[in-house]
N, C-alpha and C positions, 0 to 999 in steps of 0.2 A: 468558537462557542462564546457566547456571551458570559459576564459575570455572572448575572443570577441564574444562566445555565449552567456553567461551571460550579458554582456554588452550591445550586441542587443536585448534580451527581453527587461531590463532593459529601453531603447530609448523607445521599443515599448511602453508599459505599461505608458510613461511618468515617470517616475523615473526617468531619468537624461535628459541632455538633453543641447546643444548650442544655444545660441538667435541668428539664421544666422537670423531672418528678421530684429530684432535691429541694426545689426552690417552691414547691407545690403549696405552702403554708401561704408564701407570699400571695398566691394569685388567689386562695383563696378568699386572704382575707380581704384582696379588692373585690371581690363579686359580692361578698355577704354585703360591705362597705355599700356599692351599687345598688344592692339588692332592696336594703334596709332603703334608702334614697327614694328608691322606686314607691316602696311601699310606705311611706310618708308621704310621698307625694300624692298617693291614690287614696290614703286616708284624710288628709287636709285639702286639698283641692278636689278632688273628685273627678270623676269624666266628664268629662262634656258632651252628651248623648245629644246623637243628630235627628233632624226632625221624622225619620225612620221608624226610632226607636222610644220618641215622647209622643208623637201625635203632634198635628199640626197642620199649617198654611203655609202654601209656596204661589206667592204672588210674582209672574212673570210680565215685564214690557215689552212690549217689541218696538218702541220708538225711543228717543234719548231723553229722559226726564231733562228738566227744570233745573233742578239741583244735584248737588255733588251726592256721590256715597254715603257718605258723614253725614249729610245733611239728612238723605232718606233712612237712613238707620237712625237717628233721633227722632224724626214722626212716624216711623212705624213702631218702633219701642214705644213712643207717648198715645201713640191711637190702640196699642194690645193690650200696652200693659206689661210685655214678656220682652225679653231683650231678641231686639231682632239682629241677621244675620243680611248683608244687603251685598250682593257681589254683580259688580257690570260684566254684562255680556258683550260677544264681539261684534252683535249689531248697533250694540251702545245701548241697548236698553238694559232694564234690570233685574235681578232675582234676587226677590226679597223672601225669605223664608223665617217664620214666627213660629214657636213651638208651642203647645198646649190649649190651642185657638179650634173651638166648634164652628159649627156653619154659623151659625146666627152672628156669631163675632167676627166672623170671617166676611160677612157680608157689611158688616159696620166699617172694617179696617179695610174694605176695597173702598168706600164711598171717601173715605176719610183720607188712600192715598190718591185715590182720581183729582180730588179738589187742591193736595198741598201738591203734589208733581207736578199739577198741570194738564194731566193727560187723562181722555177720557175715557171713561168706568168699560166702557165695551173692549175696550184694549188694553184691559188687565186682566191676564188669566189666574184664576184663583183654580189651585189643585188642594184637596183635604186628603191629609193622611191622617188615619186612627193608628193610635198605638196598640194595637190585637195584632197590627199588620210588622212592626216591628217586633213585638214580643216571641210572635211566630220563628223570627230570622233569629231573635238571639237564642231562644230554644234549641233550633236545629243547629245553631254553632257551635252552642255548646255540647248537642248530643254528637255530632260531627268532631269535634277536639277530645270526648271522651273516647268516643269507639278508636279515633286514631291514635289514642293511647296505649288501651288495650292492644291493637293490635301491632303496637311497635314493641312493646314489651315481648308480649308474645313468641315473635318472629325474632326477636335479638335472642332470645332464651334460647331457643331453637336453634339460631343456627349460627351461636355463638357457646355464651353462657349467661347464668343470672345475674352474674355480679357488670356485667357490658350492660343488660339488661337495664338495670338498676342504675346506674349510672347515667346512659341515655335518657333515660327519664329525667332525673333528676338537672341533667344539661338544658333538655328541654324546658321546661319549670322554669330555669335562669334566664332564658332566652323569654320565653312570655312575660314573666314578671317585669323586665327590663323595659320590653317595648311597651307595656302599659304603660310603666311607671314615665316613660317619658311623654306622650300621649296626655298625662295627669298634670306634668311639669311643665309642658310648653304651652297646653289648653287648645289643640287641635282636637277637632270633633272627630267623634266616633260615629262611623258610619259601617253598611254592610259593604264599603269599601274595606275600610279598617280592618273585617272580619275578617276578609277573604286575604288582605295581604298577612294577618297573623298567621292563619292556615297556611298558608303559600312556605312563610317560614321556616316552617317545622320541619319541613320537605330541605331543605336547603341544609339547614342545622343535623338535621339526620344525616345527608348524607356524607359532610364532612368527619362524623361521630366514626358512622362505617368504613370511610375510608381507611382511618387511624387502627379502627378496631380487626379489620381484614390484617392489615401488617404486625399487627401484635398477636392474631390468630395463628399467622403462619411464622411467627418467631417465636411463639411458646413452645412448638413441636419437640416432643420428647426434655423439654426442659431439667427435669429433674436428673438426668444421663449424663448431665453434662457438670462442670464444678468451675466455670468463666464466668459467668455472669449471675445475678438474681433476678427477682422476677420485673424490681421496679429499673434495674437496668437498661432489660430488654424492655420494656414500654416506653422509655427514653428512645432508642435508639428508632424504635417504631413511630413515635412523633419528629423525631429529628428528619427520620427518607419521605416520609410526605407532606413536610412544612413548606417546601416553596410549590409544590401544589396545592395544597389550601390556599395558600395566600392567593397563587394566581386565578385559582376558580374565584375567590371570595373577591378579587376586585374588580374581575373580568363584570362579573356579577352587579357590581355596585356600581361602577359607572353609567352604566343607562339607568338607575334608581335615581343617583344623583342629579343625571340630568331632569329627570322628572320633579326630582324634587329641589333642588334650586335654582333651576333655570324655568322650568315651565311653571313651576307653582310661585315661586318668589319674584324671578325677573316676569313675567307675564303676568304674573297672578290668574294663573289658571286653580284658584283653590280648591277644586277638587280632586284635583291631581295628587295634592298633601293627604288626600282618606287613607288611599293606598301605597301612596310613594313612603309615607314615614316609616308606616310599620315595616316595612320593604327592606330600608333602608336601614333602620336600627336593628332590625332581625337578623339582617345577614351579617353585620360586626359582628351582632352578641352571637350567634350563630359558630360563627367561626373562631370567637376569641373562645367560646364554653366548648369544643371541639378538643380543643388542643391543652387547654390550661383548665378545663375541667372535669373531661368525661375519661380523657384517660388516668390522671393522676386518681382521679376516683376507682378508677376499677385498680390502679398498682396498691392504694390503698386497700380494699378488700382482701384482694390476693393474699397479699403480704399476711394474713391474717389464719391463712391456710394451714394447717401442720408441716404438709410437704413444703409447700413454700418458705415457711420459719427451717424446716432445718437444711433445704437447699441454700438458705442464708448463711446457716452457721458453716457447713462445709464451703461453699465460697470464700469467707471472710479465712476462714480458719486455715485454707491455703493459701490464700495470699498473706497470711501474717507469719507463714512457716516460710515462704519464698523470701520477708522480705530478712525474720531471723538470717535466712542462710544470705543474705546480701545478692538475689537473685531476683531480677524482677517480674512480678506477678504475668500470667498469659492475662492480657485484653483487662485489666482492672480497670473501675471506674475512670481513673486519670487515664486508660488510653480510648475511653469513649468520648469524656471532655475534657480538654486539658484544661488543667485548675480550678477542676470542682472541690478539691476536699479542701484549698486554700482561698479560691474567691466566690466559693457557692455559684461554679457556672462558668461559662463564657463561648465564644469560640474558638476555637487554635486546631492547632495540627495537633494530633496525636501521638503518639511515641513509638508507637506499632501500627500500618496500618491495618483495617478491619477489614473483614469480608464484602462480597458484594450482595449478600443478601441481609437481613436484619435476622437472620433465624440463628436461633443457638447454636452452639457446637459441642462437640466433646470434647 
């Protein structure tokens, strides 16, 4: 068996193992940190809306202009007006796309690039997009991210509880916020690529949520029957048996993103590839880092808030403190889910006892 096979039984089984809900204050306070980032960035830069979503002119060559990129993106900016967008094709011609441009302007800024290119007016296609036709897409995206909200809520409430519920959502929120804010901060356009890769996300970031929340469902059973463990214990131990499955789906995942997005958009410069490949790509980290260091520690939080849960606490505690009076040591206490949490907030080691093979409570 491999290391990171051995390794992941080993989580499974409770044999090793990191205190993320101890240490839960910390990851917090990198996401809000992130979060806030994000959200300065969308306030002082802004998006960069593609010509989708402002209205506009997509002028295409099908022969190799005269001059460079550079060169056509300073006379179509100087003949619009509006900063233009200029990306070579693989026939070697170009696509120049200007945002905020009517027909009548559109038909000035064809004559004006026929004459600097070089190349003649009959073989330059001018396509006009209205913005009614974009505003249409963000509408339905949005009504689309709404109802998919509603309906995650819903169905977590259902066939979980409110407080997973709540939490999922709130994962989710981190996960979007994120990949705007990067989007704001790097100045990659927003396209109904973009849209579809944030939706795609969501899907992704859920499912990692549920995984975690399935194993902490079926380790709460009968919890209160039992006096080993609390409640944010057993959600540790429940992040701990599906950590090297999240990882492995989340990078399985992420490799062909990357290759879209630094190899076909950056090494190629295929830049459309970047609409979709970004959000793709930043979604499924934040996706998976708000999975494990978010959405559970959030539901141990709530829990923990419970009556039963406050005094399954105190009889927990309150037997292990009479074990260790009698110089006897506790059944399965924190220190035998991670060794050296109560002394370095965490880590991994071996255990002192080992733990069951499943994540569920006992008596």
């Amino acid at each position: 068996m491999s290391r990171l096979g051995n390794l992941g039984a080993r989580l499974y089984r409770g044999e090793v193992g990191y205190d993320f809900i101890r240490n839960r204050k910390i990851w917090y306070g990198v996401s809000i940190l992130i979060t806030i980032t994000a959200i300065i960035g969308v306030a002082v830069g802004g998006l960069r809306m593609g010509i989708e979503f402002q209205g506009g002119a997509v002028f295409t060559t099908d022969t190799r202009a005269k001059i460079s990129t550079a060169q056509a993106t300073d006379v179509a900016t100087e003949a619009s007006g509006h900063m233009a967008i200029v990306q070579e094709l693989g026939n070697g011609g170009l696509r120049i796309q200007i945002t905020e441009v009517d027909t009548a302007t559109a038909n000035e800024i064809k004559e004006t690039l026929s004459d600097e290119l070089g190349i003649p007016a009959d073989e330059i296609n001018a396509d006009l997009v209205g913005p009614s036709w974009g505003e249409q897409i963000a509408n339905k995206a949005w009504t689309g991210l709404a109802v998919f909200m509603v309906l995650v809520v819903i169905y977590l409430a259902i066939a979980f509880e409110w407080r997973m519920a709540v939490a999922a959502l709130i994962a989710l929120i981190h996960d979007i916020t994120i990949t705007v804010g990067v989007y704001a901060l790097v100045g990659f356009e927003v396209t109904p690529g973009t849209v579809i890769g944030l939706l795609t996300i969501l899907g992704y970031s859920l499912y990692d949520t549920v995984v975690v929340f399935d194993s902490l469902k079926e380790g709460q059973k009968d919890i209160t029957k039992q006096t080993r463990f609390t409640y944010s214990e057993i959600a540790n131990r429940s992040i701990n048996s599906t950590l090297v499955r999240s990882i492995n789906t989340t990078v399985v995942a992420l490799l062909p993103v990357a290759g879209l997005l630094f190899i076909g958009g950056g090494v190629f410069g295929a830049g459309m590839l970047n609409d979709i490949s970004l959000s793709l790509f930043v979604g499924l980290a934040a996706g998976a880092y708000s999975s494990i260091f978010i959405a559970t520690p959030l539901v141990a939080d709530l829990k923990e808030r419970d009556p039963q849960m406050k005094a399954l606490k105190k009889r927990v505690l309150a037997k292990r403190a009479a074990a260790a009076a009698k110089g006897e040591p506790a059944d399965d206490g924190p220190e035998d889910i991670v060794e050296g949490a109560a002394t370095a907030g965490g880590g991994v080691g071996r255990p002192r006892s080992h733990g069951r093979t499943s994540g569920s409570a006992e008596r």
